[in-house]
C-alpha positions as CSV (number, residue, x, y, z in Angstrom):
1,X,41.0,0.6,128.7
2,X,43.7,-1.3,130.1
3,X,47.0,1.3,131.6
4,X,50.0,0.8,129.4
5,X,52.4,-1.4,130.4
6,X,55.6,-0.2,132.5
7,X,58.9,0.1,130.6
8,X,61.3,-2.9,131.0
9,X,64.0,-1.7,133.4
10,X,67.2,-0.8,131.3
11,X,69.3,-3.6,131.2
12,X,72.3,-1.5,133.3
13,X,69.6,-1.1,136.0
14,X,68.7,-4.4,135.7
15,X,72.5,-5.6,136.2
16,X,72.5,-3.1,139.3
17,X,69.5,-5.0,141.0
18,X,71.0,-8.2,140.2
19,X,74.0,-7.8,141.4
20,X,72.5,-6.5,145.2
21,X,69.8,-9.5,145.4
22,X,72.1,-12.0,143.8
23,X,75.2,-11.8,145.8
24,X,77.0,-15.2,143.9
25,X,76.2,-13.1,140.2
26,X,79.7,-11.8,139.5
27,X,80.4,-8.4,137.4
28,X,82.2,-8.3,134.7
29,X,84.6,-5.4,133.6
30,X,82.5,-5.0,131.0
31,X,79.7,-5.1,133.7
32,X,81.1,-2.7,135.7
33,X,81.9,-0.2,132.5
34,X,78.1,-0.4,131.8
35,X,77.5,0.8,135.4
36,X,79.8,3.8,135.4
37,X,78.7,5.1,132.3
38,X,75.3,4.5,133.3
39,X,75.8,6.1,136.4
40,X,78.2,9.3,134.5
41,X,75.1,9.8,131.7
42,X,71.8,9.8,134.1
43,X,69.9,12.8,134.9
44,X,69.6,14.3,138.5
45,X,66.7,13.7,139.8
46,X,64.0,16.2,139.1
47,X,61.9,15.3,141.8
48,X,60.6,17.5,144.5
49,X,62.2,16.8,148.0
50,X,61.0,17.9,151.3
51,X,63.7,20.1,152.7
52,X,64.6,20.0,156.6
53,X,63.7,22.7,158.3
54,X,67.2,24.2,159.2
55,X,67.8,23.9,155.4
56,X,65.0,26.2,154.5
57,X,65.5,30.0,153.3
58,X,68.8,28.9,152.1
59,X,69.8,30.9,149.4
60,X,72.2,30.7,146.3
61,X,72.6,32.0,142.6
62,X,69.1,33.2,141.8
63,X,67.5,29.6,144.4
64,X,65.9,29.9,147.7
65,X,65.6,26.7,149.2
66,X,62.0,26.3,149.8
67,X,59.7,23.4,152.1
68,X,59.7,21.7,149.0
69,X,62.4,22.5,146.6
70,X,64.3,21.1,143.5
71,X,66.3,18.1,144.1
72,X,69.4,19.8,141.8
73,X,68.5,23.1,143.2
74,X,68.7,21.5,146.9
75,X,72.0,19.7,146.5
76,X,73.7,22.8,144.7
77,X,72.9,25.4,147.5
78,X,73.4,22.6,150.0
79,X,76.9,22.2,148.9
80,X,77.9,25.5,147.8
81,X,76.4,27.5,150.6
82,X,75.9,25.6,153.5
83,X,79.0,22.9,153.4
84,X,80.9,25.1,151.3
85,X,81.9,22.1,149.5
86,X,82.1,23.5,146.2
87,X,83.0,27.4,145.7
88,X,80.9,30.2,144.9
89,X,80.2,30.6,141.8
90,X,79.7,27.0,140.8
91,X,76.4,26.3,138.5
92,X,74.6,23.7,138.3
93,X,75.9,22.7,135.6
94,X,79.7,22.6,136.7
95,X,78.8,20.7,139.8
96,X,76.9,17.8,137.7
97,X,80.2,18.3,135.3
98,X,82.2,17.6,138.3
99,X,80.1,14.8,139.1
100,X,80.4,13.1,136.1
101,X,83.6,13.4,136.1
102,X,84.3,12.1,139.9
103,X,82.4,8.4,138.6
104,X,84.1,8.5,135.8
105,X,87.6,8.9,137.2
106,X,89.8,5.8,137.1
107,X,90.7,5.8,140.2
108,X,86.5,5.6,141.2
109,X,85.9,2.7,143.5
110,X,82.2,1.5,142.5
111,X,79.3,0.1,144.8
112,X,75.9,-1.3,144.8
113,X,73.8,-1.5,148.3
114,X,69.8,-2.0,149.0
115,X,68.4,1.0,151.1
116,X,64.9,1.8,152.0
117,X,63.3,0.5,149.2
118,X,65.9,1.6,146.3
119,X,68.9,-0.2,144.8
120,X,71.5,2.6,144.4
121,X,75.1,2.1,142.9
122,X,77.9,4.7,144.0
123,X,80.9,5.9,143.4
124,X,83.4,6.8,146.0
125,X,86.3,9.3,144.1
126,X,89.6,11.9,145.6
127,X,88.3,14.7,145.3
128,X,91.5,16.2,143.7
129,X,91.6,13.3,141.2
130,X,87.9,14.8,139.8
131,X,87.1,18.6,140.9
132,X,88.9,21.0,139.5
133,X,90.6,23.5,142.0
134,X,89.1,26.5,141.4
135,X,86.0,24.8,142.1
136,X,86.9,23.3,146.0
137,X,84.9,25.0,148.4
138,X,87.1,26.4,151.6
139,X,85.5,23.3,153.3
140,X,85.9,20.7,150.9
141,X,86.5,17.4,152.0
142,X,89.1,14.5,150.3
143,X,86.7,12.5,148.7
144,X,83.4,12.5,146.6
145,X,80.3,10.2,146.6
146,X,77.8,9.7,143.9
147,X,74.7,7.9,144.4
148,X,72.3,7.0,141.4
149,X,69.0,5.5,142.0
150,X,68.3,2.0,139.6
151,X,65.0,2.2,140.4
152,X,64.6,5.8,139.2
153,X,67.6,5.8,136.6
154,X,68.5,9.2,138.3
155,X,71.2,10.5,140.5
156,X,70.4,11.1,143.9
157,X,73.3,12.9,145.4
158,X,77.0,14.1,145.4
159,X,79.1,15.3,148.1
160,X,81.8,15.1,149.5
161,X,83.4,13.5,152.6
162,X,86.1,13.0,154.8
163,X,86.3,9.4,155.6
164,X,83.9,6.2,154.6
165,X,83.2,6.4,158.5
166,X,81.4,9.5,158.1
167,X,78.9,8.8,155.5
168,X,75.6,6.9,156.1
169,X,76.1,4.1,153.7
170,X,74.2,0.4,154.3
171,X,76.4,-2.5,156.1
172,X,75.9,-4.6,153.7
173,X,77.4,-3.0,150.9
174,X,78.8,-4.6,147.5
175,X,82.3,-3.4,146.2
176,X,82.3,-3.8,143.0
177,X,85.3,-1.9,142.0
């Protein structure tokens, strides 16, 4: 018996990976809707990462970051409790809110980029355009990135930063908005 075929890509993803292999394909506004909400109704990732050592015995809110932990879990505890990015007492579900919110703000700038195998679109937001205040972490930074995966049709990650300088983002990069 014969494995079932794959799923066709959804066509959003499909656009994504277009638009980073085919750098004369031009997005539409309608394109680049597609992508945002794409990017502002995708799950977080549920797979398992391996966690860096100096990351490990983190704890927050019931988690303890673990050799092998949670991707959600990871990035919640990360940002609360060791960047203080967001403030205590934000859940999990008020940082994917927030999020959400972040690619969906006007003001987002969208991106798509090729890294290490995965075609990711982003979305670079002010922070105080998308997080609400009593949220911000003491150390919270002016902006907000939001990776999501096309290849998984999952977010990756969402922090925050100070300047593009001081993120690890691909040179060649696709600005799409």
């Amino acid at each position: 018996m014969q494995p079932p075929e794959p799923a066709p890509p959804h066509p959003v993803d499909a656009l994504i990976v277009r638009l980073v292999r085919d750098h004369e394909a031009v997005a539409t506004p309608d394109d680049v809707a597609a992508i945002v909400e794409r990017i502002a109704t995708a799950p977080f990732s549920q797979r398992l990462l391996r966690v860096p050592a100096r990351d490990r015995g983190l704890t927050y809110g019931g988690i303890t970051v673990e050799r092998l932990t949670d991707s959600l879990d990871y990035h919640l505890v990360k940002r609360v409790r060791d960047e203080r990015q967001w403030a205590e007492g934000t859940t999990a579900a008020h940082y994917l809110r927030d999020l959400r919110t972040a690619v969906r703000s006007p003001g987002a700038s969208l991106l798509v980029y090729a890294r290490a195998g995965d075609i990711c679109a982003a979305t670079i937001t002010s922070t105080e355009e998308a997080i609400p205040e009593g949220r911000l972490g003491p150390e919270w930074q002016s902006h907000v990135l939001v990776v999501y995966s096309a290849r998984r049709g999952t977010l990756l990650t969402g922090h925050m930063f100070s300047a593009i300088q001081t993120i690890n983002l691909p040179e060649a990069i696709r600005w799409l908005k």
